[in-house]
MARNULUM-234069 format. One record per residue (C-alpha): residue number from 1; residue in one letter; x, y, z negated. Coordinates in nm, 2 decimals, decimal comma. Example, Ala and Ser with C-alpha at 12.3 -4.5 7.8 and 13.67 -1.06 7.14 Angstrom:
# residues 2
<pos->1&code->A&c1->1,23&c2->-0,45&c3->-0,78>
<pos->2&code->S&c1->1,37&c2->-0,11&c3->-0,71>
END
This chain:
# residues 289
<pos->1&code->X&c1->3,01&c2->-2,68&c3->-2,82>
<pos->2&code->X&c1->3,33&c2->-2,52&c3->-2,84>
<pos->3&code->X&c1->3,38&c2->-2,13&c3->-2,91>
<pos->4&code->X&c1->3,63&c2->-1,98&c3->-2,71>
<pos->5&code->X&c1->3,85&c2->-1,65&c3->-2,73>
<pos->6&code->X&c1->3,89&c2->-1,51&c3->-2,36>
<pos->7&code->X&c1->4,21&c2->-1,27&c3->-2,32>
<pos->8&code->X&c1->4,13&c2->-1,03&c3->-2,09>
<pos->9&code->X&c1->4,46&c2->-0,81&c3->-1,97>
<pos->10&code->X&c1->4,38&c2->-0,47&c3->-2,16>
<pos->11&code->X&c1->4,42&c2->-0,76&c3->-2,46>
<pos->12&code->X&c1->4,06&c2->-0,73&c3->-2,56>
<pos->13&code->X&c1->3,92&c2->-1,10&c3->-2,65>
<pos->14&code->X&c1->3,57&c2->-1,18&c3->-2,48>
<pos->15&code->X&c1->3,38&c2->-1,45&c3->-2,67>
<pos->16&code->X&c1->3,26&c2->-1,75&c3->-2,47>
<pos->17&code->X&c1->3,13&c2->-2,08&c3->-2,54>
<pos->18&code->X&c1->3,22&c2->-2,43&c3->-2,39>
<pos->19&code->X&c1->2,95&c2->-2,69&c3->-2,36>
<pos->20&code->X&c1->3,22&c2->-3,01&c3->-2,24>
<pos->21&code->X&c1->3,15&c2->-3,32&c3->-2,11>
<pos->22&code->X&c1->3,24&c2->-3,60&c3->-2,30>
<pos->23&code->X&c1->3,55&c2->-3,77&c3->-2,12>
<pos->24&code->X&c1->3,62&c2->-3,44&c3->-1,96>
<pos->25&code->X&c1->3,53&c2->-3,30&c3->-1,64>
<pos->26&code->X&c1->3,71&c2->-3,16&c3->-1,32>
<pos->27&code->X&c1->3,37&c2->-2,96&c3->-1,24>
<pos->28&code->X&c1->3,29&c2->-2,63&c3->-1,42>
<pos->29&code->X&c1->2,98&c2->-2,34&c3->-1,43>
<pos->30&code->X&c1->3,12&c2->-2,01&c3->-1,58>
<pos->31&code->X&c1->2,79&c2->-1,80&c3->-1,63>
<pos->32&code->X&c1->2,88&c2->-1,44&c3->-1,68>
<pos->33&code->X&c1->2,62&c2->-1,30&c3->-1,90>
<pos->34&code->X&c1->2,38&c2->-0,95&c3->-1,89>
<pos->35&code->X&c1->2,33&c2->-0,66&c3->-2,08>
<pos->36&code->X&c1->2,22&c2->-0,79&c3->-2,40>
<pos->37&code->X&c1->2,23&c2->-1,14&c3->-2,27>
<pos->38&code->X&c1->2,34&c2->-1,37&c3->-2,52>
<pos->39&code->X&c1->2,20&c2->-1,68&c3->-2,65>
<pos->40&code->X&c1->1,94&c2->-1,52&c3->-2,87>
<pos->41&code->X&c1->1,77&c2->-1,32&c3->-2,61>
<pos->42&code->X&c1->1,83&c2->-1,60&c3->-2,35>
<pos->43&code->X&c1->1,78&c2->-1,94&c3->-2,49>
<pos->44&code->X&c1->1,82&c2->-2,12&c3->-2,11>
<pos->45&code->X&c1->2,17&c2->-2,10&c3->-2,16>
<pos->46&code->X&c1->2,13&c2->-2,39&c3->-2,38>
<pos->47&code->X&c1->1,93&c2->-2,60&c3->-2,16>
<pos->48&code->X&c1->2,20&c2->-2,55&c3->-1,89>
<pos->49&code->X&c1->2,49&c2->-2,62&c3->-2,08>
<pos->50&code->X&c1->2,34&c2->-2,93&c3->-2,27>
<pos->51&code->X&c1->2,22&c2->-3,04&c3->-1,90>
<pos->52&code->X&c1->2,50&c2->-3,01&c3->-1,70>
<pos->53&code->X&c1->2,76&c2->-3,18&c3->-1,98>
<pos->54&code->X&c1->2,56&c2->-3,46&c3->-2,01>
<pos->55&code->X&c1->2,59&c2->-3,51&c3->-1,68>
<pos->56&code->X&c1->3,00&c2->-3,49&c3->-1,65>
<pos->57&code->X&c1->2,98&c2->-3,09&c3->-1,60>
<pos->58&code->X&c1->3,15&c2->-2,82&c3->-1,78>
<pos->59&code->X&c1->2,93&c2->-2,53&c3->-1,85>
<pos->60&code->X&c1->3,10&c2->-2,19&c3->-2,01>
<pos->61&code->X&c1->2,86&c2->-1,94&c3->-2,13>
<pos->62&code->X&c1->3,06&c2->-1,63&c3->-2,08>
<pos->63&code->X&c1->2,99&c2->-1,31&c3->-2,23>
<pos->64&code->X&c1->3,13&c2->-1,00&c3->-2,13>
<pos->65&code->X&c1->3,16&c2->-0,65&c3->-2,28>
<pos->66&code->X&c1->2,79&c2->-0,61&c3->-2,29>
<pos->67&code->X&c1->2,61&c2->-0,93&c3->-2,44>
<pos->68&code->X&c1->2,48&c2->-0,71&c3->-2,79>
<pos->69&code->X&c1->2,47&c2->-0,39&c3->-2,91>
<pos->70&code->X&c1->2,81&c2->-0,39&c3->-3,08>
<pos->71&code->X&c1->3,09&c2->-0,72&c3->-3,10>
<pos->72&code->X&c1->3,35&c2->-0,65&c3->-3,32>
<pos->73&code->X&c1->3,64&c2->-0,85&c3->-3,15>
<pos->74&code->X&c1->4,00&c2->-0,84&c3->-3,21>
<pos->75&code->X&c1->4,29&c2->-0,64&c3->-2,90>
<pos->76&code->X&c1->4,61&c2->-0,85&c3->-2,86>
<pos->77&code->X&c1->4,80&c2->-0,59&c3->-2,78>
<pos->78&code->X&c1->4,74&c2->-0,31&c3->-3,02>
<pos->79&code->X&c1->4,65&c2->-0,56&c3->-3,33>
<pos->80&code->X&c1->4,37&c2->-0,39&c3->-3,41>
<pos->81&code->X&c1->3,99&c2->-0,49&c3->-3,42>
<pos->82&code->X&c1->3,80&c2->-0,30&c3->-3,20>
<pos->83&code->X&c1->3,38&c2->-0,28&c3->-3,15>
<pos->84&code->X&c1->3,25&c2->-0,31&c3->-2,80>
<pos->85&code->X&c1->2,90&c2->-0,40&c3->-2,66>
<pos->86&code->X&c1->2,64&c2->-0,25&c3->-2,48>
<pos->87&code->X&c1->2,71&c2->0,12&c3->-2,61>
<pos->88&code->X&c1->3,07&c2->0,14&c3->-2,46>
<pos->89&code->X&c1->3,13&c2->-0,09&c3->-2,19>
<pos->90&code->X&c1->3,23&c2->0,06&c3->-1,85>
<pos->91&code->X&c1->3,15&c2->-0,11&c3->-1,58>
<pos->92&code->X&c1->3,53&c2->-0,14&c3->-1,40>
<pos->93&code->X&c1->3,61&c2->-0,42&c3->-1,64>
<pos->94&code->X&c1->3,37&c2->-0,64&c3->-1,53>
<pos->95&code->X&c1->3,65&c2->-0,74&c3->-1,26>
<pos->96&code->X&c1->3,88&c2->-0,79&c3->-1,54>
<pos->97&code->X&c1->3,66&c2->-0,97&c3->-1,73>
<pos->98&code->X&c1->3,59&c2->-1,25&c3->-1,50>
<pos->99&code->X&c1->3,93&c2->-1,31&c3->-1,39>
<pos->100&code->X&c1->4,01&c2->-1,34&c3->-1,77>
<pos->101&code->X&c1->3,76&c2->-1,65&c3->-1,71>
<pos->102&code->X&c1->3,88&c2->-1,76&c3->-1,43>
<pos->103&code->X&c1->4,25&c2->-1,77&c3->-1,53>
<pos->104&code->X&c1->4,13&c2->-2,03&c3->-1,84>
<pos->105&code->X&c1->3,93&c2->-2,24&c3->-1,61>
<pos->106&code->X&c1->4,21&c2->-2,26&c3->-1,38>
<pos->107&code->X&c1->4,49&c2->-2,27&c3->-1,67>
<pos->108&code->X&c1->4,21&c2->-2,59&c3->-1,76>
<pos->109&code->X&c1->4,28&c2->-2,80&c3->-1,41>
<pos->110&code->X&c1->3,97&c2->-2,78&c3->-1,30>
<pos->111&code->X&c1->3,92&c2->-2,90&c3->-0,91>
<pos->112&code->X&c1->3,59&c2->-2,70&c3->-0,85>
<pos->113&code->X&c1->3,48&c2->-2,36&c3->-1,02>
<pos->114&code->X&c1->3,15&c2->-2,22&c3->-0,97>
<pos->115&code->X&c1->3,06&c2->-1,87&c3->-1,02>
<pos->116&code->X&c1->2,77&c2->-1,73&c3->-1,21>
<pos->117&code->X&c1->2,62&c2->-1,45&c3->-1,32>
<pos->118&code->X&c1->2,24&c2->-1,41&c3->-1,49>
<pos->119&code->X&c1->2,09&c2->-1,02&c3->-1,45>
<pos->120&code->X&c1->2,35&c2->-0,79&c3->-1,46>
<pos->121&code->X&c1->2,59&c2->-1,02&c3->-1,48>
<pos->122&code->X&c1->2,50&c2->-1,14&c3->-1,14>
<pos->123&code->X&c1->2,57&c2->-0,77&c3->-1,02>
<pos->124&code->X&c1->2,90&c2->-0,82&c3->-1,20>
<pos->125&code->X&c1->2,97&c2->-1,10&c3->-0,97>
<pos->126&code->X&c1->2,91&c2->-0,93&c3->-0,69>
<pos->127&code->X&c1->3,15&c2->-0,66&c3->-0,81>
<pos->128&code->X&c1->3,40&c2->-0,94&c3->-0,82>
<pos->129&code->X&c1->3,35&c2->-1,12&c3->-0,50>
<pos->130&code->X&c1->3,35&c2->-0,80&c3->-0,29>
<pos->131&code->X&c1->3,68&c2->-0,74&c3->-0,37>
<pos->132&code->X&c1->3,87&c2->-1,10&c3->-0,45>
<pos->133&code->X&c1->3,86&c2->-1,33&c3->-0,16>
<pos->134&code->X&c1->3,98&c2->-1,64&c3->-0,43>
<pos->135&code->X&c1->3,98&c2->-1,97&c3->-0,31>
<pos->136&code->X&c1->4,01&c2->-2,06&c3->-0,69>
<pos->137&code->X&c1->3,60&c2->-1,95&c3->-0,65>
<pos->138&code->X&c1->3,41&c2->-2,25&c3->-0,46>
<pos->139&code->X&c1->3,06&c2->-2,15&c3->-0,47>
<pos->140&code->X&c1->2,90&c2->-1,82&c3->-0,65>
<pos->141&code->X&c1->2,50&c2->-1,83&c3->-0,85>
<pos->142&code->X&c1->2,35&c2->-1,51&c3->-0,82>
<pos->143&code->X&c1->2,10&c2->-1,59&c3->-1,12>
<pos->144&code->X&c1->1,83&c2->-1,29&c3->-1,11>
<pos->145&code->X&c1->2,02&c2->-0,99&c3->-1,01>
<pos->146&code->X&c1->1,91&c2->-0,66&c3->-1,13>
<pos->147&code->X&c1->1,76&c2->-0,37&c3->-1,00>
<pos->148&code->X&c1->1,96&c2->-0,07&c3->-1,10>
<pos->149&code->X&c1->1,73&c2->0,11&c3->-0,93>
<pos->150&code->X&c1->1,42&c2->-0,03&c3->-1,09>
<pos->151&code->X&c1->1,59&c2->-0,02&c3->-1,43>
<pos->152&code->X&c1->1,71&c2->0,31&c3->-1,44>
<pos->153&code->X&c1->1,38&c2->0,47&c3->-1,29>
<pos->154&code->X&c1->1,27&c2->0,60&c3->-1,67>
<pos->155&code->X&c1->1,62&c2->0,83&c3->-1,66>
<pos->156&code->X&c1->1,45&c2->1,19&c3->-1,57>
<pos->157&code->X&c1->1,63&c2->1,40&c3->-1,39>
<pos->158&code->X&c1->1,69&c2->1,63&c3->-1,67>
<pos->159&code->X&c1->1,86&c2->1,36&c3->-1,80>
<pos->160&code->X&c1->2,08&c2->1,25&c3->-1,50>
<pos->161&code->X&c1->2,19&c2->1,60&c3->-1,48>
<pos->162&code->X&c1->2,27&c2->1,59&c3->-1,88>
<pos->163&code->X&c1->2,51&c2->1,32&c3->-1,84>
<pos->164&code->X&c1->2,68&c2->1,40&c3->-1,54>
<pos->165&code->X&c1->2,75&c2->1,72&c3->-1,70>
<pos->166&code->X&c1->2,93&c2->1,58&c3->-2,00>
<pos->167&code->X&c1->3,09&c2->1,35&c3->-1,84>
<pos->168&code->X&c1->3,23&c2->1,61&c3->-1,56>
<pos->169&code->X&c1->3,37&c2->1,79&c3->-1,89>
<pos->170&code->X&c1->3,53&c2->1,54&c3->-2,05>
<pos->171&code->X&c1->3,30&c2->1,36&c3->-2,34>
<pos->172&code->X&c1->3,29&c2->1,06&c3->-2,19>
<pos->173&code->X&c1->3,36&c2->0,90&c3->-2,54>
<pos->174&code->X&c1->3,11&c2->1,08&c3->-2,69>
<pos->175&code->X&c1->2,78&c2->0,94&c3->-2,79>
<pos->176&code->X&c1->2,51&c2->1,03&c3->-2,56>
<pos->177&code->X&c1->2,24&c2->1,26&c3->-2,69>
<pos->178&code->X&c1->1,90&c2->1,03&c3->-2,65>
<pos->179&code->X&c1->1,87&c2->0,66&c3->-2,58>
<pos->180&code->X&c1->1,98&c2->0,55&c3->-2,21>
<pos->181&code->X&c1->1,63&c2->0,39&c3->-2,04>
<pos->182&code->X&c1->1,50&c2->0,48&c3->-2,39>
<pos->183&code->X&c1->1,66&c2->0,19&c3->-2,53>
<pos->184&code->X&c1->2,06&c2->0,16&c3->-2,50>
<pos->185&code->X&c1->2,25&c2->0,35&c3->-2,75>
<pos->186&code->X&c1->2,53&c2->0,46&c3->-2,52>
<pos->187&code->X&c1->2,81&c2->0,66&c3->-2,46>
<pos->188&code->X&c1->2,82&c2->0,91&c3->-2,22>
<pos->189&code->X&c1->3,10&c2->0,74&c3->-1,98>
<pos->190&code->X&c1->2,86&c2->0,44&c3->-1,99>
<pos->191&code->X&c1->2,57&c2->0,59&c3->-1,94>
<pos->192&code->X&c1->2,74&c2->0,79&c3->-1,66>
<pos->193&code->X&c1->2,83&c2->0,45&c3->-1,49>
<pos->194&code->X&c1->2,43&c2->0,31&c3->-1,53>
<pos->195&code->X&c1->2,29&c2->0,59&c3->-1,27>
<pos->196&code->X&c1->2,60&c2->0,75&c3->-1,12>
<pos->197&code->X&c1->2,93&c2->0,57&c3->-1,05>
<pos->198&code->X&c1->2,71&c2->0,28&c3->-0,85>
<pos->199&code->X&c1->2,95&c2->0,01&c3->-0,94>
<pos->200&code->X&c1->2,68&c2->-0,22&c3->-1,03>
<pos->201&code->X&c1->2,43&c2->-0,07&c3->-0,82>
<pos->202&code->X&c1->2,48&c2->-0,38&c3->-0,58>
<pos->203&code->X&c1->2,11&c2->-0,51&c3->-0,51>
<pos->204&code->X&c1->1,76&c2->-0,34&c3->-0,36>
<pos->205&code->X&c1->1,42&c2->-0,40&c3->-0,31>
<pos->206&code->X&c1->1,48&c2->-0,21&c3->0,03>
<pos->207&code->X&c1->1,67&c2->-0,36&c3->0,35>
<pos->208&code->X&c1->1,80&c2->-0,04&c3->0,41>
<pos->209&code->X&c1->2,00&c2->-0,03&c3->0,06>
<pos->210&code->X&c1->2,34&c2->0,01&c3->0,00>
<pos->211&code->X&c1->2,47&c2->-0,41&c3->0,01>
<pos->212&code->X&c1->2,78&c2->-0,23&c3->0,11>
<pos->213&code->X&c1->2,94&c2->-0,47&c3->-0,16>
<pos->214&code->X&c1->2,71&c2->-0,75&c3->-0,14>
<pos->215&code->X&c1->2,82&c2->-0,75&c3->0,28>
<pos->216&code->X&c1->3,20&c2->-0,80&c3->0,15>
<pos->217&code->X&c1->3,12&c2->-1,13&c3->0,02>
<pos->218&code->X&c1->3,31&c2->-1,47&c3->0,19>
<pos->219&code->X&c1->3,15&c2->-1,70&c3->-0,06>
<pos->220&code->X&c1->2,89&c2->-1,96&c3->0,00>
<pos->221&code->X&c1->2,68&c2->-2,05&c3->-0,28>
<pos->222&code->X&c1->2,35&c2->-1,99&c3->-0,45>
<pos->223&code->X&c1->2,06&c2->-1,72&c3->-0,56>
<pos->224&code->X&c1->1,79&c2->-1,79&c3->-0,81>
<pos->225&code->X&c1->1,51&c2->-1,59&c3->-0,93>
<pos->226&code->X&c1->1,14&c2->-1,65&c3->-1,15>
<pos->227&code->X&c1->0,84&c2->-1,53&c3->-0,91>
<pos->228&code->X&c1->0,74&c2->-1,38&c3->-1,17>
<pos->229&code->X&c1->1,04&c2->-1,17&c3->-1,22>
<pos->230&code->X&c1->0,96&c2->-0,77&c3->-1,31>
<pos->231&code->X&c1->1,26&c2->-0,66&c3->-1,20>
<pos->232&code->X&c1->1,19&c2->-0,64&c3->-0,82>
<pos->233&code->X&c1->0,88&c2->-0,40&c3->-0,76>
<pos->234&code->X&c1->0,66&c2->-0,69&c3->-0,73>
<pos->235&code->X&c1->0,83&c2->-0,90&c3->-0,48>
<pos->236&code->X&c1->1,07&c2->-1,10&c3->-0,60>
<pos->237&code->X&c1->1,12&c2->-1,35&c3->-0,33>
<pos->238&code->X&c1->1,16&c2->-1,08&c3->-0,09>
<pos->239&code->X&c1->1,39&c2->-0,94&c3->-0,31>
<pos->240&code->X&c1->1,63&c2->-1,24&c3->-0,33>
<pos->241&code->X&c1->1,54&c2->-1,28&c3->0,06>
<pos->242&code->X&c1->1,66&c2->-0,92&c3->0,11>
<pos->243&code->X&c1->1,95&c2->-0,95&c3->-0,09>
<pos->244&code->X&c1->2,10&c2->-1,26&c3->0,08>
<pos->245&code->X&c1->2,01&c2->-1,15&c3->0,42>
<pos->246&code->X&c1->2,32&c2->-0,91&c3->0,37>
<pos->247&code->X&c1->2,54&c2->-1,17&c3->0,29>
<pos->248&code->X&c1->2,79&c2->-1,31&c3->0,54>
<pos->249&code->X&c1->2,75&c2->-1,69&c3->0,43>
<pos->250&code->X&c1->2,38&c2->-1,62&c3->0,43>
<pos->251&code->X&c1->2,27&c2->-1,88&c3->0,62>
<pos->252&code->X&c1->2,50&c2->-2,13&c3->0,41>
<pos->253&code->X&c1->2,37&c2->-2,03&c3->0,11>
<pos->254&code->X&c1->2,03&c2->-2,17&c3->-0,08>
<pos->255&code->X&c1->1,72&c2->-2,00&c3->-0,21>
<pos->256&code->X&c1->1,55&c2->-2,12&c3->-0,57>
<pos->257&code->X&c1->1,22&c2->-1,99&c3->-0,64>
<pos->258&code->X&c1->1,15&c2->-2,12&c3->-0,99>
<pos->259&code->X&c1->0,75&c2->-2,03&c3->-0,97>
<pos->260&code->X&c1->0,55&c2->-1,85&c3->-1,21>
<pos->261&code->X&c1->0,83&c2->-1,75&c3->-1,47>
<pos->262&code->X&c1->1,02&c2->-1,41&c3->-1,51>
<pos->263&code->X&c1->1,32&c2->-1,27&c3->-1,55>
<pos->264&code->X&c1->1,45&c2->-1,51&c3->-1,84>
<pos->265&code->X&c1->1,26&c2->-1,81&c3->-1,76>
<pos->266&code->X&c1->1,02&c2->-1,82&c3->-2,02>
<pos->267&code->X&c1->0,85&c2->-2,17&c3->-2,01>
<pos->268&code->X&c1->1,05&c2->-2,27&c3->-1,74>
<pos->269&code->X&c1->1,44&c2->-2,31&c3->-1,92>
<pos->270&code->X&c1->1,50&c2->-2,71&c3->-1,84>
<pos->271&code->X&c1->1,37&c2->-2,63&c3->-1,51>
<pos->272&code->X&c1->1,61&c2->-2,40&c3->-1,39>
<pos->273&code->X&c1->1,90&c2->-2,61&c3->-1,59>
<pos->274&code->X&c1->1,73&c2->-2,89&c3->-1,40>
<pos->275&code->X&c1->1,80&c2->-2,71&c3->-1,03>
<pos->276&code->X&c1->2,15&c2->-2,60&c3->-1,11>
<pos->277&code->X&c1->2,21&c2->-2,95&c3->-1,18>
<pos->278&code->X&c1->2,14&c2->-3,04&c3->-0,86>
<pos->279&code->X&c1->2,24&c2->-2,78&c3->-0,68>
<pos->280&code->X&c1->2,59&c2->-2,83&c3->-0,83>
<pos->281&code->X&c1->2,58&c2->-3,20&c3->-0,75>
<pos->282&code->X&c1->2,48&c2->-3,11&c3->-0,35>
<pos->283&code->X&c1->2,79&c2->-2,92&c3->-0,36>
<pos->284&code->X&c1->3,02&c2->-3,19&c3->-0,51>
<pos->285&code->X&c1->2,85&c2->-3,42&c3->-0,28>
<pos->286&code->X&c1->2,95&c2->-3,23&c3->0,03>
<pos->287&code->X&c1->3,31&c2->-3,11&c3->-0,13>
<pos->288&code->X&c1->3,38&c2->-3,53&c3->-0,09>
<pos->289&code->X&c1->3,29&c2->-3,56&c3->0,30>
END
């Protein structure tokens, strides 16, 4: 493994890993990571990347602004370290983020780049492919998406109306007065972006949802999800069903159930690494015809 210091253009550096092939590889997976996401709280990431490199794949686990709490991380431009995480990160950058990954792939050489994104992460790719039409993207892997909606339900109206309020006056950077979802220590600009600004609110449990982004896509590619998966008001095949039915390339794109697992896999990691394996070598396979 190889740690690696992403640039992103406000000069802030992301910290990702690289799990390389030996020999090198012209195939690569760059996972963008969830709230909280990070090898600690998602051990698959592991089985994935030790998977796919011993099998001639690159695999970047790629965290964004949002992987823990707090990162302390250093800004090219100002010099200066600077803390961000969970509690500050608004969700705008995520499109900055991932090209900052995408431009090292590519600055890399590598012939086929695949898309990922595990919980919101997946949302985050969404965010991106909506609104960048890349060929440097072949296929996207919408790993679990999340549920704003679902996730956000514990927010009371009291507090909705809390946060808009400071945040329509100007305390954005300010701390918000209780924990977000009763667990995220949070600013109020983030927390305003959780259950108002809808930038990651990409994904429902109803047809009749706003997929205004996910219909943008041009992409072909992939959506996995656990059966077990909490996330998706007790459906969660109908869920990933619902969700790629609004997608253009839906009927070029594959479903992976991975049965009787949840949101992170439990009991089920060298499984999933197993499927994106092949998955990824389908692809290959048809990229040579």
């Amino acid at each position: 493994m190889k740690e690696l210091k992403i640039e992103t253009k406000r000069g802030v550096l992301l910290d990702g890993v690289l799990f390389a092939a030996d020999g090198g590889a012209d195939t690569v997976l760059i996972c963008i990571t969830g709230i909280h996401g990070n090898f600690y709280s998602n051990p698959f990431y592991y089985n994935i990347g030790d998977t796919l490199s011993a099998a001639g794949i690159d695999f970047i686990y790629a965290q964004t602004n949002d992987a823990f709490g707090a990162i302390r991380t250093m800004n090219t431009h100002t010099g200066r370290e600077e803390i961000i995480g969970s509690w500050n990160e608004r969700f705008r950058l995520a499109d900055e983020d991932i090209e900052a990954y995408l431009d090292y792939a590519a600055q890399q050489g590598y012939r086929h780049i695949i898309l990922a994104g595990h919980s919101l992460g997946a949302n985050k790719v969404i965010y991106y492919l909506s609104r960048h039409h890349t060929p440097r993207v072949e296929h996207f892997l919408l790993l679990s998406p999340a549920n704003l909606d679902y996730m956000t339900a514990s927010v009371t109206p009291q507090q909705r109306e809390i946060i808009r309020q400071l945040y329509d006056r100007g305390h954005a950077a300010e701390m918000l007065p209780f924990l977000l979802m009763g667990w995220v220590e949070c600013t109020v600009g983030t927390a305003y972006d959780w259950v108002h600004s809808g930038l990651l609110n990409n994904v429902h449990t109803s047809p009749d949802g706003d997929f205004g982004q996910v219909s943008q896509i041009t992409h072909t590619g992939a959506l996995l999800i656990g059966t077990y998966d909490n996330f998706t008001d007790g459906d969660p095949s109908g869920f990933l069903r619902n969700i790629n039915s609004h997608i253009p390339t839906a009927a070029h794109n594959r479903l992976l159930f991975i049965e009787r697992t949840g949101h992170t896999y439990q009991q089920k990691h060298q499984e999933v690494a197993d499927k994106i394996l092949q998955l990824i070598r389908d692809w290959l396979e048809v990229a040579k015809q």
